[in-house]
Gaussian input, Z-matrix of N, CA and C with variables (Angstrom, degrees):
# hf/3-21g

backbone

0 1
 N
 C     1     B1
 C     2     B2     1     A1
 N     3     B3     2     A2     1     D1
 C     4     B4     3     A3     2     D2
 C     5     B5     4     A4     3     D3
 N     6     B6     5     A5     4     D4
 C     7     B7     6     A6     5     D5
 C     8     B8     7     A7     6     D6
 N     9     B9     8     A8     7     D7
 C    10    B10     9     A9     8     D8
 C    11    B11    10    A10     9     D9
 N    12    B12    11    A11    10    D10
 C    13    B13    12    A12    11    D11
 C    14    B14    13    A13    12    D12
 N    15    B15    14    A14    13    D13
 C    16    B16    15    A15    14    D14
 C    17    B17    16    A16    15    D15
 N    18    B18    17    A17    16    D16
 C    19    B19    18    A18    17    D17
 C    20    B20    19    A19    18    D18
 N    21    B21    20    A20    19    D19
 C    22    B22    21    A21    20    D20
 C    23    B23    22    A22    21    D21
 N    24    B24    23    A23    22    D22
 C    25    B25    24    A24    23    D23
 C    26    B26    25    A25    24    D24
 N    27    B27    26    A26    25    D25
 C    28    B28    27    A27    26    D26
 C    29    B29    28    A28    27    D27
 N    30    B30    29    A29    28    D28
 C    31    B31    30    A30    29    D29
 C    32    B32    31    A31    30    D30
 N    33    B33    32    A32    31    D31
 C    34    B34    33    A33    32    D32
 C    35    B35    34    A34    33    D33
 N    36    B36    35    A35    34    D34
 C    37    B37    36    A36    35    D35
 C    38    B38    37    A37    36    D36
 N    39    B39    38    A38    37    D37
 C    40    B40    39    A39    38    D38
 C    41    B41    40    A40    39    D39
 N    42    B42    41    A41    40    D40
 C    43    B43    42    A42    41    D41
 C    44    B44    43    A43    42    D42
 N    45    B45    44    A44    43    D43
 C    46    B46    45    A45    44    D44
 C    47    B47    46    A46    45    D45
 N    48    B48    47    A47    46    D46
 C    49    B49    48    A48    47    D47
 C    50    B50    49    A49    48    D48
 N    51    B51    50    A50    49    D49
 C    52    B52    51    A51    50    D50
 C    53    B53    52    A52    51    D51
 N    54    B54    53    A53    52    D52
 C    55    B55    54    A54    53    D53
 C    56    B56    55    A55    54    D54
 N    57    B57    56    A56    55    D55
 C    58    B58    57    A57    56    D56
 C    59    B59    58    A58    57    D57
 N    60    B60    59    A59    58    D58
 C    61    B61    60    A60    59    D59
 C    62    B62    61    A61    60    D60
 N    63    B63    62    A62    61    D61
 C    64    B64    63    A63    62    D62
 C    65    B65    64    A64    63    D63
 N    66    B66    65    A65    64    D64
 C    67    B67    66    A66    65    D65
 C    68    B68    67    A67    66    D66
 N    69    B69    68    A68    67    D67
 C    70    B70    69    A69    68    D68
 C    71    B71    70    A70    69    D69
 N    72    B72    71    A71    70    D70
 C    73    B73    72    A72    71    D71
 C    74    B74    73    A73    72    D72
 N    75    B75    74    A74    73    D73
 C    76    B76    75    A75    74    D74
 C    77    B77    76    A76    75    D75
 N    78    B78    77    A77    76    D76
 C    79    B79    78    A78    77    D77
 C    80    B80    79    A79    78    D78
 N    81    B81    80    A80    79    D79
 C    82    B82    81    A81    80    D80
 C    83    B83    82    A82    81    D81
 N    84    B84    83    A83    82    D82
 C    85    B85    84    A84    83    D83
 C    86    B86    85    A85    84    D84
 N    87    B87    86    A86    85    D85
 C    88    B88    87    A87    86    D86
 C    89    B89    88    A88    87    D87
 N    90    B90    89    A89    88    D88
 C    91    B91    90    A90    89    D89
 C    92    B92    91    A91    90    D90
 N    93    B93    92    A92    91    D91
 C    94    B94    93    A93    92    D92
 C    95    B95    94    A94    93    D93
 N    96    B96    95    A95    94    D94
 C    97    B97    96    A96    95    D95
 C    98    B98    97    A97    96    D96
 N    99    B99    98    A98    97    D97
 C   100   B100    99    A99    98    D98
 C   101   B101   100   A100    99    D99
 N   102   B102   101   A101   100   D100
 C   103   B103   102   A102   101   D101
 C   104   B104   103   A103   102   D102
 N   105   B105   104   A104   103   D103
 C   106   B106   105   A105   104   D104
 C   107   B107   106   A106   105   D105
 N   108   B108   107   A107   106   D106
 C   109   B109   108   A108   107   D107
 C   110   B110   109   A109   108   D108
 N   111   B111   110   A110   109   D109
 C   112   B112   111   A111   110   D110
 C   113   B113   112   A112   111   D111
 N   114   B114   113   A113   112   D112
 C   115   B115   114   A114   113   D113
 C   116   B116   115   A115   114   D114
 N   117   B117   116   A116   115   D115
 C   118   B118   117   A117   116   D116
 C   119   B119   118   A118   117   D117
 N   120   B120   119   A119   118   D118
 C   121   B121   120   A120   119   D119
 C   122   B122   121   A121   120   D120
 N   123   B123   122   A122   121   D121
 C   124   B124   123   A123   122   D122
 C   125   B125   124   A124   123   D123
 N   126   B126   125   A125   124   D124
 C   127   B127   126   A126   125   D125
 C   128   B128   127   A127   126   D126
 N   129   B129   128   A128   127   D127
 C   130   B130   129   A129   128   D128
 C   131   B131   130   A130   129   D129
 N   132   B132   131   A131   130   D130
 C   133   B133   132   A132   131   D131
 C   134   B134   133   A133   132   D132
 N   135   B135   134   A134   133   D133
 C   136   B136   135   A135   134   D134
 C   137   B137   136   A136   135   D135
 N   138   B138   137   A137   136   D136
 C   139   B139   138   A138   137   D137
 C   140   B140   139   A139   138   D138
 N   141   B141   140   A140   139   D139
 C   142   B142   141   A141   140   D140
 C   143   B143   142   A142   141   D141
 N   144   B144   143   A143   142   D142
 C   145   B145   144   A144   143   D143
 C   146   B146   145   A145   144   D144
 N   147   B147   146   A146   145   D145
 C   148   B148   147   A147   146   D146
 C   149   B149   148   A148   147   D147
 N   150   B150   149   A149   148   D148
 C   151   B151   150   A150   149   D149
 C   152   B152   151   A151   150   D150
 N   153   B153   152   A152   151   D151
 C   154   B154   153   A153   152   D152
 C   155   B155   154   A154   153   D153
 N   156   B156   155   A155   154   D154
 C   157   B157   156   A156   155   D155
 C   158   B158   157   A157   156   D156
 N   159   B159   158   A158   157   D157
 C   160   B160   159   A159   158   D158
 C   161   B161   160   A160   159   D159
 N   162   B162   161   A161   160   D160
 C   163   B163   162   A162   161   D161
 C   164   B164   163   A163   162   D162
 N   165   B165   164   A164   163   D163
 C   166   B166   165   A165   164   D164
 C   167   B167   166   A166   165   D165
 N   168   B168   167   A167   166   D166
 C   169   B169   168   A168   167   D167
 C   170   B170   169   A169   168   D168
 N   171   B171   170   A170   169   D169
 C   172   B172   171   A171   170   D170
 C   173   B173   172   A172   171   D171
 N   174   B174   173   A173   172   D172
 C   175   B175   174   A174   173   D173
 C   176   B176   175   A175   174   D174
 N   177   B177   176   A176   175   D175
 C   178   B178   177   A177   176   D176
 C   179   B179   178   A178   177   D177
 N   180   B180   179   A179   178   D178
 C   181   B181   180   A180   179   D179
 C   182   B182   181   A181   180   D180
 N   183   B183   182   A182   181   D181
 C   184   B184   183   A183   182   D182
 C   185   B185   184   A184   183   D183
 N   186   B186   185   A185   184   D184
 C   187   B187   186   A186   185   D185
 C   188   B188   187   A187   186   D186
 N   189   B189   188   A188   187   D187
 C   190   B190   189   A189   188   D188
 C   191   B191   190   A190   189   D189
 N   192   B192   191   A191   190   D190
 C   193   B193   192   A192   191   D191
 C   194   B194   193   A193   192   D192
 N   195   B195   194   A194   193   D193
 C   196   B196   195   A195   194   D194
 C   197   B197   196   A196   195   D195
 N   198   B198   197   A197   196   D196
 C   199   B199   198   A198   197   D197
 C   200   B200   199   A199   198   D198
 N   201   B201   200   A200   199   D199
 C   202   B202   201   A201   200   D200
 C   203   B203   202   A202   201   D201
 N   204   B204   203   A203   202   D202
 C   205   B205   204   A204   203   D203
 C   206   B206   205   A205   204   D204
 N   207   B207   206   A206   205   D205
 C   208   B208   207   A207   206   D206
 C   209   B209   208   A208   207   D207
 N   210   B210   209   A209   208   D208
 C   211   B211   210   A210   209   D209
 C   212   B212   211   A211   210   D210
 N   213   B213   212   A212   211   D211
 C   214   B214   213   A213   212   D212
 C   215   B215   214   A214   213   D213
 N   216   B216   215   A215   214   D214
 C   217   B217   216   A216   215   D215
 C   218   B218   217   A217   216   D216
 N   219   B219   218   A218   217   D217
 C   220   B220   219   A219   218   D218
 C   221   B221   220   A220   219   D219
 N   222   B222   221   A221   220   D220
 C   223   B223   222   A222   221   D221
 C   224   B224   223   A223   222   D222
 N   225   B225   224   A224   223   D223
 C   226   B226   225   A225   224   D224
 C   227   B227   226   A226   225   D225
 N   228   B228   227   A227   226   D226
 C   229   B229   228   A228   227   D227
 C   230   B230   229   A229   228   D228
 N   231   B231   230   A230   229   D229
 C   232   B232   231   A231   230   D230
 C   233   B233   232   A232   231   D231
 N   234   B234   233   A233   232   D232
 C   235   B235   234   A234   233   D233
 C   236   B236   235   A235   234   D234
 N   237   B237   236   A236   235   D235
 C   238   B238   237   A237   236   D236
 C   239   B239   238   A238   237   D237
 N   240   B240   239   A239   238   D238
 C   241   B241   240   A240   239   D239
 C   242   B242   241   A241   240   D240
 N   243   B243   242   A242   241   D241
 C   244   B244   243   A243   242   D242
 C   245   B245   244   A244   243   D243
 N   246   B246   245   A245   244   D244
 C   247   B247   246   A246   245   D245
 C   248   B248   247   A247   246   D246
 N   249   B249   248   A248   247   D247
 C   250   B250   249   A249   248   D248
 C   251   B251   250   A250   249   D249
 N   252   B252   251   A251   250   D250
 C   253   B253   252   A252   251   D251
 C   254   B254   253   A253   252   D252
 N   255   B255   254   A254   253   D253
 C   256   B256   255   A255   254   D254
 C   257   B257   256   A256   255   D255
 N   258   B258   257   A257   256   D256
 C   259   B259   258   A258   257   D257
 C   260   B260   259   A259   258   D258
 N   261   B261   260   A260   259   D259
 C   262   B262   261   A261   260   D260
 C   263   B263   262   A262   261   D261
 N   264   B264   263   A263   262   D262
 C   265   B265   264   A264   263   D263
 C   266   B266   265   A265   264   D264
 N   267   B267   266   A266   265   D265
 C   268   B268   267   A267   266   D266
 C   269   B269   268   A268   267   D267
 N   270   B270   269   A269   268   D268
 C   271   B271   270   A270   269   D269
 C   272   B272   271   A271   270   D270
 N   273   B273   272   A272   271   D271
 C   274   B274   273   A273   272   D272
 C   275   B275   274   A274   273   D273
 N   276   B276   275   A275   274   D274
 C   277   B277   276   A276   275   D275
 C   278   B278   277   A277   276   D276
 N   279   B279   278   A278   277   D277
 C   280   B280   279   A279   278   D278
 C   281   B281   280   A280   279   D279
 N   282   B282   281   A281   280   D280
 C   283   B283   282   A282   281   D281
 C   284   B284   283   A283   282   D282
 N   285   B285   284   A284   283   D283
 C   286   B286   285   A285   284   D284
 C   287   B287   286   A286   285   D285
 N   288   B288   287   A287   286   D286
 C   289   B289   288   A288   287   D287
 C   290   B290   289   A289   288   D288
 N   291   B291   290   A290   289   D289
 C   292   B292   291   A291   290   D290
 C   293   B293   292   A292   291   D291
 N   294   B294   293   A293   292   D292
 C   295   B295   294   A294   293   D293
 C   296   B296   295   A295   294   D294
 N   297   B297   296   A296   295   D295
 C   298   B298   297   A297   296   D296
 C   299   B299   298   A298   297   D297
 N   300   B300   299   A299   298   D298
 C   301   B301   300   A300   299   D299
 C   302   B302   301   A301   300   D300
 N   303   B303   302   A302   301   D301
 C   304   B304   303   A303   302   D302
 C   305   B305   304   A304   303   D303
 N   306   B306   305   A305   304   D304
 C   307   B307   306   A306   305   D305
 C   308   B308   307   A307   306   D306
 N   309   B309   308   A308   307   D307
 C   310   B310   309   A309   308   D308
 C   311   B311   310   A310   309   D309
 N   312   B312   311   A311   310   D310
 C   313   B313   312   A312   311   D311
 C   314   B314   313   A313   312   D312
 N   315   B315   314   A314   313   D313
 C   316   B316   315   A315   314   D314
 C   317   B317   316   A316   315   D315
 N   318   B318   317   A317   316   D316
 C   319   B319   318   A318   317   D317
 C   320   B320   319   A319   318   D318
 N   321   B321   320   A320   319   D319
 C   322   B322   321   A321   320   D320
 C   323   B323   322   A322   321   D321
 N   324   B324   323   A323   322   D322
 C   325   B325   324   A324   323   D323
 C   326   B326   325   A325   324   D324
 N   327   B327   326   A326   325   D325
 C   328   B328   327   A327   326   D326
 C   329   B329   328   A328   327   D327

   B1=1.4397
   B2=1.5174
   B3=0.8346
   B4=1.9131
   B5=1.9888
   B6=1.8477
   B7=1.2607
   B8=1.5896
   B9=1.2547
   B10=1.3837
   B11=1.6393
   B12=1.5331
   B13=1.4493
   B14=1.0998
   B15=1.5169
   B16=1.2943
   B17=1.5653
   B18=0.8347
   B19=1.6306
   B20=1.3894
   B21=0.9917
   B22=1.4941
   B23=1.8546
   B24=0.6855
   B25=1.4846
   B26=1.6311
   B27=1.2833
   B28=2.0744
   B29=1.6827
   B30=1.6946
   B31=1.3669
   B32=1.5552
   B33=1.6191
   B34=1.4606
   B35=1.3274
   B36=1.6373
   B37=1.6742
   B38=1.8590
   B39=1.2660
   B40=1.6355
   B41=1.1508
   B42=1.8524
   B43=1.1690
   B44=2.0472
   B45=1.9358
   B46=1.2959
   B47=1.3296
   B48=1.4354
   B49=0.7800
   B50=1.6669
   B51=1.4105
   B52=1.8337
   B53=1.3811
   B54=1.3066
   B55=1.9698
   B56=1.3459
   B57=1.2290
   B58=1.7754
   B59=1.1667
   B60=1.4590
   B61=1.9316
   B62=1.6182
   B63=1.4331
   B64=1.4411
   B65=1.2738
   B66=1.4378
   B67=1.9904
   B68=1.4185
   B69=1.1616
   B70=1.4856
   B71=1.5563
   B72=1.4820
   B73=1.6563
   B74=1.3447
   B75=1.1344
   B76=1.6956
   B77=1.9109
   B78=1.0554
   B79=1.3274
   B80=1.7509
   B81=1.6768
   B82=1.0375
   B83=2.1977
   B84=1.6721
   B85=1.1623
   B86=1.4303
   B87=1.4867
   B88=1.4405
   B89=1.4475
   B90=1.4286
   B91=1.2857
   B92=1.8273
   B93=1.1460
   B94=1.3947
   B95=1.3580
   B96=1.5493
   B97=1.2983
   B98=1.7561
   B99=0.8702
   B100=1.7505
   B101=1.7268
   B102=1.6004
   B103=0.9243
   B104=1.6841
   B105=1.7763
   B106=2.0241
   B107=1.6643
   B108=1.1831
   B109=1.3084
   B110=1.6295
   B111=1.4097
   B112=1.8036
   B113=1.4218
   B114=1.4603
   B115=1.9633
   B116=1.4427
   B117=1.6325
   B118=1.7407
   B119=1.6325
   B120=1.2851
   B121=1.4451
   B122=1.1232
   B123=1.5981
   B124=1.3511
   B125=1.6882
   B126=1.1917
   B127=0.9258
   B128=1.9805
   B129=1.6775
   B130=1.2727
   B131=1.5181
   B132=1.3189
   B133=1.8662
   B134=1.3093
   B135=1.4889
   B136=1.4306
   B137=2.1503
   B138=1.5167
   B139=1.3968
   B140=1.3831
   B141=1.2906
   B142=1.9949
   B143=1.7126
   B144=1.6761
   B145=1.2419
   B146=1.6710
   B147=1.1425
   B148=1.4657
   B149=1.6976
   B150=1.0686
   B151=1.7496
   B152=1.9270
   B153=1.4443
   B154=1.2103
   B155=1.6874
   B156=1.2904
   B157=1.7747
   B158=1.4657
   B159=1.1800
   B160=1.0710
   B161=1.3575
   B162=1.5423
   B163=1.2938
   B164=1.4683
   B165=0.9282
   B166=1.5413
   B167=1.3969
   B168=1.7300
   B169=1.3204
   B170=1.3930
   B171=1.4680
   B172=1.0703
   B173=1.4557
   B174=0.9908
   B175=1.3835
   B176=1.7396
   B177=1.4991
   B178=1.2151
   B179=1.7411
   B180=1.5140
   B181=1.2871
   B182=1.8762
   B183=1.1672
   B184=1.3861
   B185=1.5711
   B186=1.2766
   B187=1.0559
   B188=1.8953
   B189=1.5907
   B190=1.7939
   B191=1.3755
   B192=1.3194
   B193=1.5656
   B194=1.4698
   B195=1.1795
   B196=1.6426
   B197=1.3819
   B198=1.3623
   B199=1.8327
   B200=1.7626
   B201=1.4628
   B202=1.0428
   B203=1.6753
   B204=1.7725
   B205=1.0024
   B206=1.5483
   B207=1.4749
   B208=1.7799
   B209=1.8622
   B210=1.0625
   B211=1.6677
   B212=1.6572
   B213=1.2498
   B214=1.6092
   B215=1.5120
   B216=1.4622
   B217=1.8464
   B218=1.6677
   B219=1.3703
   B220=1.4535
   B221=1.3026
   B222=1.2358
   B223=1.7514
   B224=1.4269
   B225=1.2851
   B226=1.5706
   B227=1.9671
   B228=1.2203
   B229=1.7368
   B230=1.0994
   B231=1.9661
   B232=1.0554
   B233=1.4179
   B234=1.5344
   B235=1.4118
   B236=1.6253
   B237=1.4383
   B238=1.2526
   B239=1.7418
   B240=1.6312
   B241=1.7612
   B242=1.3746
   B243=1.5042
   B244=1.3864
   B245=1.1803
   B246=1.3586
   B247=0.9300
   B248=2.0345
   B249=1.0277
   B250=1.4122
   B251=1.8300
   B252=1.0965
   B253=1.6297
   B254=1.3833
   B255=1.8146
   B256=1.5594
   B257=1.3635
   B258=1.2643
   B259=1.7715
   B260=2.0517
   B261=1.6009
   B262=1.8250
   B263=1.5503
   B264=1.6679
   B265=1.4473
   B266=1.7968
   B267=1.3023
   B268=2.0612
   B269=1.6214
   B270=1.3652
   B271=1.9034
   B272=1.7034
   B273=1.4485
   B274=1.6091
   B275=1.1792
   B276=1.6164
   B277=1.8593
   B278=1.0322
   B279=1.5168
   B280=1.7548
   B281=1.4083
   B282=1.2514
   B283=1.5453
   B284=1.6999
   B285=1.6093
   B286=0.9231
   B287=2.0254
   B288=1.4776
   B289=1.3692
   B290=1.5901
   B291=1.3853
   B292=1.5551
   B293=1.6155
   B294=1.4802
   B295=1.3943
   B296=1.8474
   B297=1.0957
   B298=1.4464
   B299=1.6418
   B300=1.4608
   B301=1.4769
   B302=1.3541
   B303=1.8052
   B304=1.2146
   B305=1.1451
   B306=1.2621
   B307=1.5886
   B308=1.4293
   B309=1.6579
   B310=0.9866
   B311=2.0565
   B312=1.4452
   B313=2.5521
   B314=1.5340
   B315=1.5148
   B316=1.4363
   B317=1.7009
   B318=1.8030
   B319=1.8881
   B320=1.9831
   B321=1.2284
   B322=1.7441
   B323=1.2738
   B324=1.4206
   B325=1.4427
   B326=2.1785
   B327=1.0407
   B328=1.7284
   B329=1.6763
   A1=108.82
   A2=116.26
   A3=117.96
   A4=96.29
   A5=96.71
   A6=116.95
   A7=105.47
   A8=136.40
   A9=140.97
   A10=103.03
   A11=111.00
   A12=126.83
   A13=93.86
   A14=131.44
   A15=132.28
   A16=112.00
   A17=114.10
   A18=114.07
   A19=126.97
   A20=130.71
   A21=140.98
   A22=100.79
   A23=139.51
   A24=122.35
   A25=114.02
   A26=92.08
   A27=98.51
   A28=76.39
   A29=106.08
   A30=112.23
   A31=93.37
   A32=110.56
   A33=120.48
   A34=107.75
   A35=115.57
   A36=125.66
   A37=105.51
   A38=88.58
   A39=95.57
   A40=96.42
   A41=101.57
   A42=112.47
   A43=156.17
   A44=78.35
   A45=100.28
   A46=98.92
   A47=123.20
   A48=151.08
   A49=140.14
   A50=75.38
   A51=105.20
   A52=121.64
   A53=103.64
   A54=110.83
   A55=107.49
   A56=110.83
   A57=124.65
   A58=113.15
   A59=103.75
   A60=105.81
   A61=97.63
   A62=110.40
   A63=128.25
   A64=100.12
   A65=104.45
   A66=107.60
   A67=99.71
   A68=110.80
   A69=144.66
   A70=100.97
   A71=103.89
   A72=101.48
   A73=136.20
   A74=130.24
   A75=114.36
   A76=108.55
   A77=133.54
   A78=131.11
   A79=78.42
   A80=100.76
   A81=81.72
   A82=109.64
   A83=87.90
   A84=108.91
   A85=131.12
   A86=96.01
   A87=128.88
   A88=121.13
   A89=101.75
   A90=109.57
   A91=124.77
   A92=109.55
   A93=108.52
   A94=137.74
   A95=112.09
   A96=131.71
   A97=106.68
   A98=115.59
   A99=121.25
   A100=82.91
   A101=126.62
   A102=116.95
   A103=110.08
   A104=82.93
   A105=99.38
   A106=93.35
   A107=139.08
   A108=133.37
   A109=123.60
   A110=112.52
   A111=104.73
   A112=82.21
   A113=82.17
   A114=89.31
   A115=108.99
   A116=95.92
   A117=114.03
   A118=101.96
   A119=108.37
   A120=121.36
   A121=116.58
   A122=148.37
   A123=165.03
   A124=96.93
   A125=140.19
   A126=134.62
   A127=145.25
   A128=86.77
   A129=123.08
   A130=118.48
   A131=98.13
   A132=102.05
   A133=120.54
   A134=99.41
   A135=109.21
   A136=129.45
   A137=82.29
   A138=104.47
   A139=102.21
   A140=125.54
   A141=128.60
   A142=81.30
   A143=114.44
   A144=121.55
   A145=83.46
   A146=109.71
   A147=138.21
   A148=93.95
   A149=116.32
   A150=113.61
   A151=87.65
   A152=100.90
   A153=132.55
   A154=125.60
   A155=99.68
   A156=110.16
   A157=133.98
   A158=162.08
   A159=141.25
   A160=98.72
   A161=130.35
   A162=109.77
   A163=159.37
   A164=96.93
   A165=122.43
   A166=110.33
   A167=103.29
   A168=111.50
   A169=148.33
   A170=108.38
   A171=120.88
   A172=142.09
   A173=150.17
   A174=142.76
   A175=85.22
   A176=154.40
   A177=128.80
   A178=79.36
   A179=101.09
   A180=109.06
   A181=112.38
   A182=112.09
   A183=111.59
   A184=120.21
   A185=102.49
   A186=147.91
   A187=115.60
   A188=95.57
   A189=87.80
   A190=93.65
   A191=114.62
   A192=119.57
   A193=126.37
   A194=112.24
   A195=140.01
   A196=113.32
   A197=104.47
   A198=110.99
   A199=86.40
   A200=99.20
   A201=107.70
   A202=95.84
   A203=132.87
   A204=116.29
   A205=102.51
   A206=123.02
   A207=135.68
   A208=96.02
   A209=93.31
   A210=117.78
   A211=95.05
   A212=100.90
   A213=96.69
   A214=117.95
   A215=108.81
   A216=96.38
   A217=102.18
   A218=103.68
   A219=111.09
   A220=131.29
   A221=138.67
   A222=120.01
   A223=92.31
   A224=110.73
   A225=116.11
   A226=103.41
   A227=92.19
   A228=112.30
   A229=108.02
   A230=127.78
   A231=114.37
   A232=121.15
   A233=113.53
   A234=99.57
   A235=140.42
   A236=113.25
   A237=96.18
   A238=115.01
   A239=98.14
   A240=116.33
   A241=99.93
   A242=97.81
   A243=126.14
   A244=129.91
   A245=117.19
   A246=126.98
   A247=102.84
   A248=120.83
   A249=120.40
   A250=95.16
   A251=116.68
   A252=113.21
   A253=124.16
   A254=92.77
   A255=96.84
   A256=114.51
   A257=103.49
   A258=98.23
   A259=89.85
   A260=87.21
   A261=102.33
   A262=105.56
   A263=102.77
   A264=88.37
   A265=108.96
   A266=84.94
   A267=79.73
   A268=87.07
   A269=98.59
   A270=120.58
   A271=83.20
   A272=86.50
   A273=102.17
   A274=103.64
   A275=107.77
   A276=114.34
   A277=97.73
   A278=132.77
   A279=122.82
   A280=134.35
   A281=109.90
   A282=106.08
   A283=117.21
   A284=122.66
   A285=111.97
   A286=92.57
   A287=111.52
   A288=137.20
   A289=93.70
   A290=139.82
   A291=143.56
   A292=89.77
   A293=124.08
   A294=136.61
   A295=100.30
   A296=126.12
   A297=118.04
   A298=87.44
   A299=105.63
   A300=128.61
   A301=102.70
   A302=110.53
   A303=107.53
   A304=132.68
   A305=124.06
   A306=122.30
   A307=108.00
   A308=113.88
   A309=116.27
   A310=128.84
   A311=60.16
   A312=87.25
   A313=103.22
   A314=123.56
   A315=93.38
   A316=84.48
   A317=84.92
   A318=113.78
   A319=85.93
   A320=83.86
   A321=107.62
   A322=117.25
   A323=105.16
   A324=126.47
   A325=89.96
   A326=107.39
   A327=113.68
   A328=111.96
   D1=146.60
   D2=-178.71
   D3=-161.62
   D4=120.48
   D5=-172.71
   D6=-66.00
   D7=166.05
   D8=165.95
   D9=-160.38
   D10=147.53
   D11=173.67
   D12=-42.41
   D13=141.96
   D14=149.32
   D15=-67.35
   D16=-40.85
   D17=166.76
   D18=-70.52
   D19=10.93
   D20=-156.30
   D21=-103.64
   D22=129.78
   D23=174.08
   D24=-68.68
   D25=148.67
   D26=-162.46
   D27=-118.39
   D28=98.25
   D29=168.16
   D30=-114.71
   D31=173.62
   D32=178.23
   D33=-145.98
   D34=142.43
   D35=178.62
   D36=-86.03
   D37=-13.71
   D38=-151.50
   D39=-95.91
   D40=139.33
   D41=-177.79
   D42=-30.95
   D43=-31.14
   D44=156.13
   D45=-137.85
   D46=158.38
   D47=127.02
   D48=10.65
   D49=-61.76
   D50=177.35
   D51=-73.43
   D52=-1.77
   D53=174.97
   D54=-115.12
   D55=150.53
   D56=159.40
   D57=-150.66
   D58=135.67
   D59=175.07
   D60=-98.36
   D61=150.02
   D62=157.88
   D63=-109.29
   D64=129.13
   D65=171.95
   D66=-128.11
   D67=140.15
   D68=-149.90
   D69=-108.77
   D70=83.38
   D71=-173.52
   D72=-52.89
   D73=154.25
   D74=-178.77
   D75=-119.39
   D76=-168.16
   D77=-143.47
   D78=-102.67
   D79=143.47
   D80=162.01
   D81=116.88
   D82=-33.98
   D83=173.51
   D84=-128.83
   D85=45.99
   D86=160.97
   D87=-30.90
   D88=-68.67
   D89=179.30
   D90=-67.04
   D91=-32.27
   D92=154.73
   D93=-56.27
   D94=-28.60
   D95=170.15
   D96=-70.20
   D97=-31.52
   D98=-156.37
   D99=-84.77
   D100=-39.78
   D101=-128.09
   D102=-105.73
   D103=-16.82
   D104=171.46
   D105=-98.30
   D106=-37.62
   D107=164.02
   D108=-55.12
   D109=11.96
   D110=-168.87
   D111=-130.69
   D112=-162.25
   D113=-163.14
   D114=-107.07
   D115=48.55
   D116=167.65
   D117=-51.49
   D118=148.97
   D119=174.56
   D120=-81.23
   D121=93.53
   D122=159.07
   D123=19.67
   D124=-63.83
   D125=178.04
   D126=-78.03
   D127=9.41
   D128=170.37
   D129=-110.48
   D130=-11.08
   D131=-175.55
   D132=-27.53
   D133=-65.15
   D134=-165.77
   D135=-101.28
   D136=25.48
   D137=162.92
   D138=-38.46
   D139=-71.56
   D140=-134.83
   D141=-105.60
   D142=129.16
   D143=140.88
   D144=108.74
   D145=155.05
   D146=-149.93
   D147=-100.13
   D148=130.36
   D149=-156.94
   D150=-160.26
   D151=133.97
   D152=-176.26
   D153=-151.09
   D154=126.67
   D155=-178.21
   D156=-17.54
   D157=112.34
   D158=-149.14
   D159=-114.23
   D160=166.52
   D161=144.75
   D162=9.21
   D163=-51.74
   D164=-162.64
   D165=-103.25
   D166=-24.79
   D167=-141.89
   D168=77.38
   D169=26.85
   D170=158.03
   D171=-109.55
   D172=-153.02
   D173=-129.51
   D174=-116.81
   D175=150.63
   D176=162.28
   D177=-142.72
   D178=154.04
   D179=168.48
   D180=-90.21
   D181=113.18
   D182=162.63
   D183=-15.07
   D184=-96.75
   D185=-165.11
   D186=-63.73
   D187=24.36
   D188=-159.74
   D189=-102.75
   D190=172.76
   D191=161.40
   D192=-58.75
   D193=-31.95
   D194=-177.73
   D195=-166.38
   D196=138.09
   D197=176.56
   D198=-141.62
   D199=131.61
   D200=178.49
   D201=-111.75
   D202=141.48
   D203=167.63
   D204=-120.45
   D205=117.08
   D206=-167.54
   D207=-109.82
   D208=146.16
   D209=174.50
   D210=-86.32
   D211=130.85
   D212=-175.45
   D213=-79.53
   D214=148.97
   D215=-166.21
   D216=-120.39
   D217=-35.67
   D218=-173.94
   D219=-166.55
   D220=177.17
   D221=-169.05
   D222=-152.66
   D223=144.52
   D224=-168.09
   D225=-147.14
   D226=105.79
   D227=175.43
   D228=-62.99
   D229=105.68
   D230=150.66
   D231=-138.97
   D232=139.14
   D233=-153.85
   D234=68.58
   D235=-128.08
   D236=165.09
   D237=-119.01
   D238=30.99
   D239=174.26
   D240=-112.12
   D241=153.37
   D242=133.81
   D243=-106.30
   D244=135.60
   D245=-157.81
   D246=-102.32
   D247=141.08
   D248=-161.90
   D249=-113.64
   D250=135.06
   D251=160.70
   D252=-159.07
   D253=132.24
   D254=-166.53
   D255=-137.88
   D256=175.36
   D257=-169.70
   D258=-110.14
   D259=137.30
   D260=-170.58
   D261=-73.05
   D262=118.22
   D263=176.59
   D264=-111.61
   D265=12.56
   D266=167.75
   D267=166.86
   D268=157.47
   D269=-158.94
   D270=-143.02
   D271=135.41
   D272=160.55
   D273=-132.56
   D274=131.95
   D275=-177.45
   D276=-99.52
   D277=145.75
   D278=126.92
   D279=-74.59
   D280=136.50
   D281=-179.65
   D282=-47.17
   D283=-26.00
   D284=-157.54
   D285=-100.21
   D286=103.91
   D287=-160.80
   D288=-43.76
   D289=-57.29
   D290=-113.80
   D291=-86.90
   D292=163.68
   D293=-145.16
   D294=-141.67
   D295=147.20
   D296=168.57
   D297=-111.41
   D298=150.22
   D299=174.46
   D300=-113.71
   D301=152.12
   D302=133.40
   D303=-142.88
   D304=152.95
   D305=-153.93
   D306=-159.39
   D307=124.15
   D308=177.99
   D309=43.86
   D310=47.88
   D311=175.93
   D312=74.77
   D313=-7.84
   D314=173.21
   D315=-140.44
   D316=172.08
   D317=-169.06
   D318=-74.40
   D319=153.58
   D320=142.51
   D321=-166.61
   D322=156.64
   D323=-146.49
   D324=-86.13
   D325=118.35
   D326=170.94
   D327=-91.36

């Protein structure tokens, strides 16, 4: 499951539709986080940070702690989220374990 603004536009690079990766940031990549989380223009997204094809054909972050890429199953309105849910059709780990958080407006390193 991976939350998104309900208001946010739910656009896609990837070939279909039906895929999305969640990548699991690592310390360090702050500024990439700020920069798909702000009100970057859809077609500038993936300027910052080293980004390569996935499966599916979608966008995967290199360089993440975890990228999970799920076949999309369903979307669930709550509040002012949507809620995203998919079934994992391939995980890429990095060796280097450590996690970026965020909590309460700023990152920390897990």
């Amino acid at each position: 499951m991976a939350p998104a603004h309900a208001g946010a536009p739910f656009t896609s690079s990837n070939k279909s539709a039906n895929y999305l990766c969640v990548n699991t940031w690592r310390p360090g990549q702050e500024d990439i986080s700020y920069h798909l989380g702000g009100k970057t223009r859809t077609r500038d997204r993936f300027e910052l940070g080293e980004w390569t094809e996935g499966i599916a054909g979608g966008p995967v972050l290199m360089h993440a702690a975890v990228s999970f890429e799920c076949e999309f199953t369903n979307a669930v309105d709550e509040a002012t989220q949507r809620i995203l849910v998919g079934r994992v059709v391939d995980i890429r780990q990095n060796a280097k374990q450590a996690t970026l958080l965020y909590r309460m407006r700023r990152h920390l390193s897990g």
